[in-house]
C-alpha positions as CSV (number, residue, x, y, z in Angstrom):
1,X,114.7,105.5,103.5
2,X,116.8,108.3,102.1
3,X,115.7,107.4,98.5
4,X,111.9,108.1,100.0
5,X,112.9,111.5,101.9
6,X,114.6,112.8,98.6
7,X,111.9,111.7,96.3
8,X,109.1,113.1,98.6
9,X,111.3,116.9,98.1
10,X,111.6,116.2,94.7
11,X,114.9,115.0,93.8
12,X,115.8,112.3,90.9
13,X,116.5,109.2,92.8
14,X,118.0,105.8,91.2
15,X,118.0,103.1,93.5
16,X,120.3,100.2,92.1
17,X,119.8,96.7,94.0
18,X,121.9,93.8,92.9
19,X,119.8,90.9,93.8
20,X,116.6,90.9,91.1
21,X,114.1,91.4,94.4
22,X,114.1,92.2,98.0
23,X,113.0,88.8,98.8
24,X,116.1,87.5,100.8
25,X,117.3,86.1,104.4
26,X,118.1,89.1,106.3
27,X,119.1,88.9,110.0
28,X,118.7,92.1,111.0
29,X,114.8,92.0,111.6
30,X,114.2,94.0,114.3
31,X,112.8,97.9,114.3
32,X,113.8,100.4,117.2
33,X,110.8,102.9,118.5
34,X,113.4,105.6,116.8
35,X,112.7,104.1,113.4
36,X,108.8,103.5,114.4
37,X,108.9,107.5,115.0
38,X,110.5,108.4,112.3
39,X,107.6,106.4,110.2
40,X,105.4,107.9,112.6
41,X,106.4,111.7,111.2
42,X,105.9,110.1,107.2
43,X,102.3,109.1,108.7
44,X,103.2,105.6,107.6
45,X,103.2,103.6,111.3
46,X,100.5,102.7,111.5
47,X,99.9,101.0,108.0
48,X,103.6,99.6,108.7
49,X,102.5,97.9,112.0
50,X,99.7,96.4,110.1
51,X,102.3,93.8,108.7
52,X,102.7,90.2,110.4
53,X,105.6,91.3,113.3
54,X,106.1,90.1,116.6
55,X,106.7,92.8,119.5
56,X,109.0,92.9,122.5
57,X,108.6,95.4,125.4
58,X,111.5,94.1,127.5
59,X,114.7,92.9,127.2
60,X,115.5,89.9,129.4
61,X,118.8,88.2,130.3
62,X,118.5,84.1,131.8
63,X,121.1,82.3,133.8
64,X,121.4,80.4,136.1
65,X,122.1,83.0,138.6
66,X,118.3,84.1,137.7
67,X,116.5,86.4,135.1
68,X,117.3,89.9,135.0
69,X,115.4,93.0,133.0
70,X,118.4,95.0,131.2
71,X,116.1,97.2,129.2
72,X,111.8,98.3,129.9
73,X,110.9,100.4,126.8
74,X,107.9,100.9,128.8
75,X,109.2,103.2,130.9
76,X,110.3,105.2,127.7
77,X,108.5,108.6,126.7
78,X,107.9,107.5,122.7
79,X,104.0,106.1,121.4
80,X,106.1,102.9,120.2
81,X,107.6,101.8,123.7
82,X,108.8,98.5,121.6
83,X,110.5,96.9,119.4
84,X,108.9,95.0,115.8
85,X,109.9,91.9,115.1
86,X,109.5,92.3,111.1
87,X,110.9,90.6,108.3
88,X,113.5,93.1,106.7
89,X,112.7,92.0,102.9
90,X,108.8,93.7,104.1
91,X,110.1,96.7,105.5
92,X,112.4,97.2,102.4
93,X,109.6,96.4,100.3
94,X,107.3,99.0,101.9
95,X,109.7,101.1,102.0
96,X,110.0,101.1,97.6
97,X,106.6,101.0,97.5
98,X,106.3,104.6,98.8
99,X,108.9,106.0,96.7
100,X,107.9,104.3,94.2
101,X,104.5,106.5,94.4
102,X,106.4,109.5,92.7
103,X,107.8,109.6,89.7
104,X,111.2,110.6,90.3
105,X,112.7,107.6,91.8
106,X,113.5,104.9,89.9
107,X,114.7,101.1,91.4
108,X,116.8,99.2,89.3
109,X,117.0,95.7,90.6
110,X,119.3,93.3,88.9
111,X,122.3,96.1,88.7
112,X,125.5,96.1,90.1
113,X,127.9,99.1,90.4
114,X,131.6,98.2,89.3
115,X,133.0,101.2,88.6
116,X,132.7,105.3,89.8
117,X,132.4,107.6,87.5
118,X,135.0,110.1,88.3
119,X,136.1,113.8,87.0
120,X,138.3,115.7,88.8
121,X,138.6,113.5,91.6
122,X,134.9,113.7,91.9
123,X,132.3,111.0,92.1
124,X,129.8,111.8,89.5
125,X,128.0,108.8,89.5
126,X,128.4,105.3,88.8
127,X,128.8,102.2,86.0
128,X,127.1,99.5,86.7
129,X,126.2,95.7,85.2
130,X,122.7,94.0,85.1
131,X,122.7,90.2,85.1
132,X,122.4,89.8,81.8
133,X,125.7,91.7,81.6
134,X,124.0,95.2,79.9
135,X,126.1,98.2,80.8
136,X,124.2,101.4,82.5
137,X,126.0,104.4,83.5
138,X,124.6,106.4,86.0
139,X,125.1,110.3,86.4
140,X,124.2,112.3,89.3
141,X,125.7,114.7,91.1
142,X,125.8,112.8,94.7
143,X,126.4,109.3,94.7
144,X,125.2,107.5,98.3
145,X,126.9,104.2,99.3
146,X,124.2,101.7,101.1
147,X,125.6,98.5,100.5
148,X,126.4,97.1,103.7
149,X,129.5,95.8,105.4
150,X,131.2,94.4,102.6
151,X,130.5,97.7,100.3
152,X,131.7,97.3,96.9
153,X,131.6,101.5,96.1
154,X,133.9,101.6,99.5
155,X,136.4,99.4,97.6
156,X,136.2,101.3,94.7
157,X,136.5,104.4,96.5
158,X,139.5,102.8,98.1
159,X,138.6,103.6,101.3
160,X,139.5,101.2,103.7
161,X,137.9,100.6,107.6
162,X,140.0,99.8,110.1
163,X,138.2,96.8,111.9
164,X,138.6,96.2,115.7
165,X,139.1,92.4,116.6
166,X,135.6,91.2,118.1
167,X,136.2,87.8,119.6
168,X,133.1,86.4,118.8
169,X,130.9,85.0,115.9
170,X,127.3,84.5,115.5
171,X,125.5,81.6,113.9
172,X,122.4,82.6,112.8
173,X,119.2,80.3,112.4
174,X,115.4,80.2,112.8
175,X,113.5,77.0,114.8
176,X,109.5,76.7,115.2
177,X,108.3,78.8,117.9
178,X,106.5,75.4,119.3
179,X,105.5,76.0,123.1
180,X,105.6,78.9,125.2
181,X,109.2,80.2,126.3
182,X,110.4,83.9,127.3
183,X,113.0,84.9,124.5
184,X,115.9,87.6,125.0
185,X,119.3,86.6,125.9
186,X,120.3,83.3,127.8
187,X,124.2,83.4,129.4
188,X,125.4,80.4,131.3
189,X,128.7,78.9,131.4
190,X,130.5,78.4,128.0
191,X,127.7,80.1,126.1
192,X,125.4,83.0,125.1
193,X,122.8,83.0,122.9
194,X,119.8,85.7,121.7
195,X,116.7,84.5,121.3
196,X,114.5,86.9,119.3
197,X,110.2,86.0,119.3
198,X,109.0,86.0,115.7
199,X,105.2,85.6,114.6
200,X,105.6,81.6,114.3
201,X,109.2,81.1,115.0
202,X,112.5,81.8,117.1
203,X,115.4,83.8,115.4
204,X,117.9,82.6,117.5
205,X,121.7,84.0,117.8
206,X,124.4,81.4,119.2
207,X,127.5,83.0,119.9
208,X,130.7,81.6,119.5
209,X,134.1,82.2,120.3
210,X,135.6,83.9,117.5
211,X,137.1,81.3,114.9
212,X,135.8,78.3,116.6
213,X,132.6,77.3,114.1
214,X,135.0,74.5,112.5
215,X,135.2,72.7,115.6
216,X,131.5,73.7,116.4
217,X,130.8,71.7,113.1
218,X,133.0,68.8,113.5
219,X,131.0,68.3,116.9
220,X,128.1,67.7,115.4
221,X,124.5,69.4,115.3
222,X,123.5,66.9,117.9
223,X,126.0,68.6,120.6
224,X,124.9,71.9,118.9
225,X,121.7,71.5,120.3
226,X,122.3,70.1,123.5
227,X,124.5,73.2,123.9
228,X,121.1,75.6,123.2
229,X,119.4,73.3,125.4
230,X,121.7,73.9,128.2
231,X,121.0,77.5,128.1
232,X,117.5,77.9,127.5
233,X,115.8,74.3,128.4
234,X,112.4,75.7,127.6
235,X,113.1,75.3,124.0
236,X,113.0,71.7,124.4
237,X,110.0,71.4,121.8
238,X,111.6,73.6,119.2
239,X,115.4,72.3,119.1
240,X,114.5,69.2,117.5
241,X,113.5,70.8,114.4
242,X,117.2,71.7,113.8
243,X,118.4,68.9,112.3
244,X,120.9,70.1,109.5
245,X,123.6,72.9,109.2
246,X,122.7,74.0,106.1
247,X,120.1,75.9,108.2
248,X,122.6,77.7,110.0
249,X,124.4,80.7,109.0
250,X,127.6,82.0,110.1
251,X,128.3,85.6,110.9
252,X,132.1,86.7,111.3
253,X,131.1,89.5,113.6
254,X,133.0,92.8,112.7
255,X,133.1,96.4,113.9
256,X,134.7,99.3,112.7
257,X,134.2,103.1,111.4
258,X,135.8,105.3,108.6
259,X,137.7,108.2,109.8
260,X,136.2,109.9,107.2
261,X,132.7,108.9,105.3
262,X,132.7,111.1,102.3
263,X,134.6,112.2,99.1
264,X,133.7,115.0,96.5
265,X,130.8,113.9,95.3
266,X,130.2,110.6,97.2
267,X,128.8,109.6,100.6
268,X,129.1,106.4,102.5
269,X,126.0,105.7,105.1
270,X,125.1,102.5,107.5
271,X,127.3,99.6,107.1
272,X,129.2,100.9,104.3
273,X,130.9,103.7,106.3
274,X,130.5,102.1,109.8
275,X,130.4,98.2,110.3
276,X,128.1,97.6,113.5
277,X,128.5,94.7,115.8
278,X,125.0,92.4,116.0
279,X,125.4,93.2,119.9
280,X,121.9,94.9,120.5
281,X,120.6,95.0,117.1
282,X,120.7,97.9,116.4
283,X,122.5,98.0,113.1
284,X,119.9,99.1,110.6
285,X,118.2,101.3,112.9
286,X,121.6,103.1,113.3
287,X,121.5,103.3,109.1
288,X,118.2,104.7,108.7
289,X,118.6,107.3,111.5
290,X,122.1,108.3,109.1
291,X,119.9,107.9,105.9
292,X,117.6,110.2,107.9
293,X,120.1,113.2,108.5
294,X,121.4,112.7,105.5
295,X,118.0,114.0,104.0
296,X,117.7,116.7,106.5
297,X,121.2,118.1,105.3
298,X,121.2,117.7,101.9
299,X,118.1,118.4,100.3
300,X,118.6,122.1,100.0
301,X,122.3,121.7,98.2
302,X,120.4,118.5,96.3
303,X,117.4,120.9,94.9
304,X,119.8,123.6,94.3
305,X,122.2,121.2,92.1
306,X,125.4,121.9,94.1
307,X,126.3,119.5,96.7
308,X,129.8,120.7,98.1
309,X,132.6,118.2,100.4
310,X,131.7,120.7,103.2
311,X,127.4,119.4,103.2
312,X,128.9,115.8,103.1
313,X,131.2,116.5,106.1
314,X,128.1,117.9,108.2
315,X,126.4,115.0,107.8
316,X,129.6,112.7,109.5
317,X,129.9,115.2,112.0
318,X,126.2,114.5,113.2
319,X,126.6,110.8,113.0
320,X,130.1,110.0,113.9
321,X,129.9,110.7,117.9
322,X,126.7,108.3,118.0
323,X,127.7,105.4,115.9
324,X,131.3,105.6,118.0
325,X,129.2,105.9,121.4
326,X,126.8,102.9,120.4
327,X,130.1,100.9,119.0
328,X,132.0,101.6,122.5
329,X,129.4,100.5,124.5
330,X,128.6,97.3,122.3
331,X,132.3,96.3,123.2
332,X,131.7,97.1,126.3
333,X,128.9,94.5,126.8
334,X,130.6,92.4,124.4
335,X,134.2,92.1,126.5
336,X,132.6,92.4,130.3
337,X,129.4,89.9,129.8
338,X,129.3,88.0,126.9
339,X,132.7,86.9,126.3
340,X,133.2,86.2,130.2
341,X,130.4,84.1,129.9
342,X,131.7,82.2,126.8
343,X,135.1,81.4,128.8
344,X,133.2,80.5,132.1
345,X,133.4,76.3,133.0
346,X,131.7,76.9,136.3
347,X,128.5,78.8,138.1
348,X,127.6,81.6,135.6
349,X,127.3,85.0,137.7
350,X,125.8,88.1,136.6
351,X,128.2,90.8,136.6
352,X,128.0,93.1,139.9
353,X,128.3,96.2,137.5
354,X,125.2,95.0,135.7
355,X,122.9,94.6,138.8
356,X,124.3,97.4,140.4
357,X,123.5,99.8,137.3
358,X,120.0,97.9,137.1
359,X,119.2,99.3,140.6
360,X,119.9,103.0,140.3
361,X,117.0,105.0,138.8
362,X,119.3,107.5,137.2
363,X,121.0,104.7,135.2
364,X,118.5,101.8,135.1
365,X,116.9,103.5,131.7
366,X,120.1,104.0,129.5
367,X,120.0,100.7,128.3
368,X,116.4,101.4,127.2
369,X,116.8,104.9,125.5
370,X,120.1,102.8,123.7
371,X,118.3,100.1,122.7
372,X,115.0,102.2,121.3
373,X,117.4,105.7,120.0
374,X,121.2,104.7,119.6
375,X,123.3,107.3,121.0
376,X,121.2,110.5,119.6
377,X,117.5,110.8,118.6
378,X,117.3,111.4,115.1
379,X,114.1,113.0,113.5
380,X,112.8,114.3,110.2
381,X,113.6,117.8,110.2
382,X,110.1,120.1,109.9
383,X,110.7,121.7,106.5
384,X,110.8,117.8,104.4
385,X,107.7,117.0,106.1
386,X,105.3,119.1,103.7
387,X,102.4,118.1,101.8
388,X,103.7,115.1,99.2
């Protein structure tokens, strides 16, 4: 996204990938109405929406205790009042394609960076490896940091996050969407899972305490899916179909911030500078709304060729207080619902904070606008949104 905005004004762009394509198994596959609107302001929704996706309006929550609605995007005041069920590799993919349409970004797949370029004590761009092993050195006078939790310019930068200590982990896998069955998230005693409605299949998220996928394993895929079964029986039809764990990934669920997301010449955005938990979803809709501000604050020091510690420091200072807000509250949810139910042997019961919240108009909606916007709405300023 920030490669398109900066192309669109403009601005050389090189956009190094490591993998030789898009085409990969991504888990975060879901798009917020904030990113919808954003696309929305590029004029590029609706063609976007034209791609196989599922949609969900309303966010559910199943026990045995009953069904509750935690979030109604319906209610919200936005022409996308839901979220897309899309695979990532397509959105990235459309995404290239409309940079791609000018002829100052380049995408160099096959590339990895292993080294910064430094002068000073400033980042002036990067060295890199294709897989063939050829060297390419990059210059440029603001280097931008994308590459996700486990951010290889982060260790070279030797800056270091300091990870809180979720107590959970996530094991990630996809089943035939067979018969009809409510998805969103299913809680009863000893487990929680998410269960996310793609075009022609569940993406489904078992939590587990954190730690505990050896033992999960030893047990045996057969007690796996009783487990599922006992939370959501209406999957009956679909469970069947997983039958091996090599079609199961794990995800050792982190969460963390930089205290500070920048150095001369070098600027770390999504993931790289803030690992989010998968609690909501919400991850790459929090990186494109950074990628966004990014471009609204740096395009004039970009065109003018001087990009000073001071721009990069703006940019944190809009994003910080909402990534922390959206990171709070996902421990929040993560300590006082999840993880209770994970340790619970007997009658699952919703929490009386939960229904009590659910009840109050001034508070039944923040779970909506957090779910659809994060902690802050984030749109394309008016001045990159010219004629292309």
């Amino acid at each position: 996204m920030l490669s398109l905005l900066l192309a669109r004004q403009g601005i050389d762009v090189t956009l190094l990938e490591m993998h030789r394509d898009l085409d990969r198994d991504f888990r975060g596959d879901t798009l917020h109405p904030g990113v919808l609107e954003i696309l929305d302001q590029l004029g590029m929704a609706a063609e976007f929406l034209e791609l196989p996706h599922a949609r969900m309006q309303t966010l559910q929550f199943h026990s045995p205790d009953g069904n509750v609605t935690v979030a109604d995007l319906s209610r919200l005041k936005s022409p996308f009042p839901f979220v897309t069920m899309v695979r990532q590799s397509q959105f990235l993919e459309f995404l290239v394609d409309k940079a791609s349409q000018f002829p100052n970004f380049r995408l160099l797949t096959g590339t990895k960076v292993h080294a910064l370029r430094e002068e000073s004590s400033t980042v002036r761009g990067v060295c890199a490896r294709t897989l063939d092993g050829q060297e390419v050195e990059i210059e440029a006078p603001l280097t931008v940091a994308t590459d996700g939790r486990y951010s290889t310019v982060r260790r070279l930068a030797d800056m270091t996050i300091q990870p809180s200590a979720p107590g959970i982990d996530v094991l990630w896998f996809r089943i035939p969407r067979v018969a009809d069955q409510h998805g969103g998230g299913f809680l009863g005693p000893g487990g929680y899972m998410i269960v996310l409605q793609r075009s022609d299949e569940w993406q489904v998220g078992y939590v587990i305490v954190k730690g505990s996928f050896p033992q999960k394993k030893a047990a045996g895929v057969e007690q796996l899916r009783a487990d599922i079964l006992r939370l959501a029986p209406g999957l009956a039809d679909s469970v069947p179909h997983l039958t091996d764990w090599n079609q199961i990934k794990l995800l050792s669920v982190d969460a963390g911030c930089l205290k500070r997301w920048h150095r001369p010449g070098l600027l770390l955005i999504g993931d790289a500078a803030h690992v989010m938990s998968p609690v909501g979803g919400v991850g790459i809709n929090i990186a494109i709304q950074d990628a966004v501000t990014a471009a609204n604050l740096l395009t004039g020091p970009l065109q003018t060729g001087s990009v000073q510690d001071r721009d990069l420091q703006r940019v944190q200072k809009q994003r910080h207080w909402p990534v922390r807000l959206v990171q709070t509250l996902q421990a929040f949810d993560q300590k006082h619902l999840i993880e209770p139910a994970l340790r619970t042997s007997g009658p699952y019961r919703f929490p009386l904070w939960l229904r009590t919240m659910l009840k109050l108009p001034g508070l039944r909606d923040i779970p909506s606008y957090l779910l659809a916007f994060g902690g802050r709405r984030v749109r394309i300023e008016r001045h990159l949104l010219g004629d292309d």
